[in-house]
N, C-alpha and C positions, 0 to 999 in steps of 0.2 A: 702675537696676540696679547693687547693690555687686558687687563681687569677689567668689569663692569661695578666700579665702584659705587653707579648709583645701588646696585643689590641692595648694597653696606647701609643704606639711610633709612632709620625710623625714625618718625615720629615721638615725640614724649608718653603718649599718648600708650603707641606701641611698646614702647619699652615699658611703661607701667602693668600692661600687659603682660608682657613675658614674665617681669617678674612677681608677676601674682603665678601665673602658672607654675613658676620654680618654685615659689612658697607648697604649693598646690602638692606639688612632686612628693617635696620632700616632707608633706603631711603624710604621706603613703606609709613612713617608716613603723609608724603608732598605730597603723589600722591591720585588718585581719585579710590573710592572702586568701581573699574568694572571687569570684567570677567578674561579680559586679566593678570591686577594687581594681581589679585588674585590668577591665573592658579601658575605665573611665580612666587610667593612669597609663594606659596607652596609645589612647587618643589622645591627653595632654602633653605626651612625649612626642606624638608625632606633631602634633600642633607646632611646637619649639622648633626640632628635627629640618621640618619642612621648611623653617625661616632661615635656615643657611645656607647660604648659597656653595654650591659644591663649583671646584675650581674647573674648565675645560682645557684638557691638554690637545694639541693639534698633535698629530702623529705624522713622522715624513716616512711610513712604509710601504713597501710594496705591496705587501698581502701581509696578511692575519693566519694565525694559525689556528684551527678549530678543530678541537678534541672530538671530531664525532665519526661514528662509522659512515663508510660509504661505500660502494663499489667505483670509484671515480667519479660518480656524477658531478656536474657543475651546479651547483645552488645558486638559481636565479629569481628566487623570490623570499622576502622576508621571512614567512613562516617555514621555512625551511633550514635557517640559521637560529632562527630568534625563539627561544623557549616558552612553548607553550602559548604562542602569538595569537593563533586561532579560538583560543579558549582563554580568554582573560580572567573568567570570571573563576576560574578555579588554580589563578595563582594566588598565592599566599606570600606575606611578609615574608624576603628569604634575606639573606647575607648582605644580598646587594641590591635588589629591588623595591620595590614597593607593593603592597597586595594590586591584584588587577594590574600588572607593568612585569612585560615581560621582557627578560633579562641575555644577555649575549656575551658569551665565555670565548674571548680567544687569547691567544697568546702575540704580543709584537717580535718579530726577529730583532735579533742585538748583537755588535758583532765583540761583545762580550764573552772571551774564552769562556768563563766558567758556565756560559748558560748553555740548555739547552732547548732552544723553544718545541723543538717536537716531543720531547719529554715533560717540559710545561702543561702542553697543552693538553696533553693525554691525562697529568695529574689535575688538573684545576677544570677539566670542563667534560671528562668521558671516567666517572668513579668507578664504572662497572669492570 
């Protein structure tokens, strides 16, 4: 799978943009850590955040490993894997998602001696 290098194409326009925002940012450093500063310097982070393009890796596995209890069951429906899927509205900004975008922890097999995905997966996606 190539790039989608059109992602890569601004505008002048655009980039004048951005880099008012990165001026914007880095006015943050002179100002006082309250509610307001903070709301409005992280919308202009995610502003920026949102215009790169994240890269997609195609995976050739068999199955996923997923850190969750279960008694066996077979999960055959999204909100059954996918965190917090049913309720959007009360995800939060986390690690790897975005607020309202729910997020899915598994681990790929490798047949990498040193790894061990069923110990992955239990460490990165079941902390309890």
């Amino acid at each position: 799978m190539q790039p989608d290098f059109n992602l890569y194409k601004w505008t002048e326009d655009e980039i004048n943009n951005y880099r008012e925002k990165l001026v914007l940012i880095k006015s943050f450093l002179d100002k006082p850590i309250n509610e307001d500063n903070f709301q409005e310097l992280y919308k202009t982070c995610f502003l920026i955040i949102d215009k790169i393009p994240l890269p997609k890796v195609l995976l050739n596995a068999e199955c996923l490993m997923r850190g969750r209890p279960n008694k066996g069951d077979t999960f055959n429906e999204e909100w059954q894997i996918s965190y917090n899927s049913r309720n959007p509205d009360s995800i939060e900004l986390g690690r790897f998602n975005r607020p309202k975008e729910p997020a899915f922890y598994a681990a790929v097999p490798t047949i990498n001696e040193k790894s061990n995905v069923i110990l992955t997966a239990a460490l990165e996606c079941y902390k309890e």
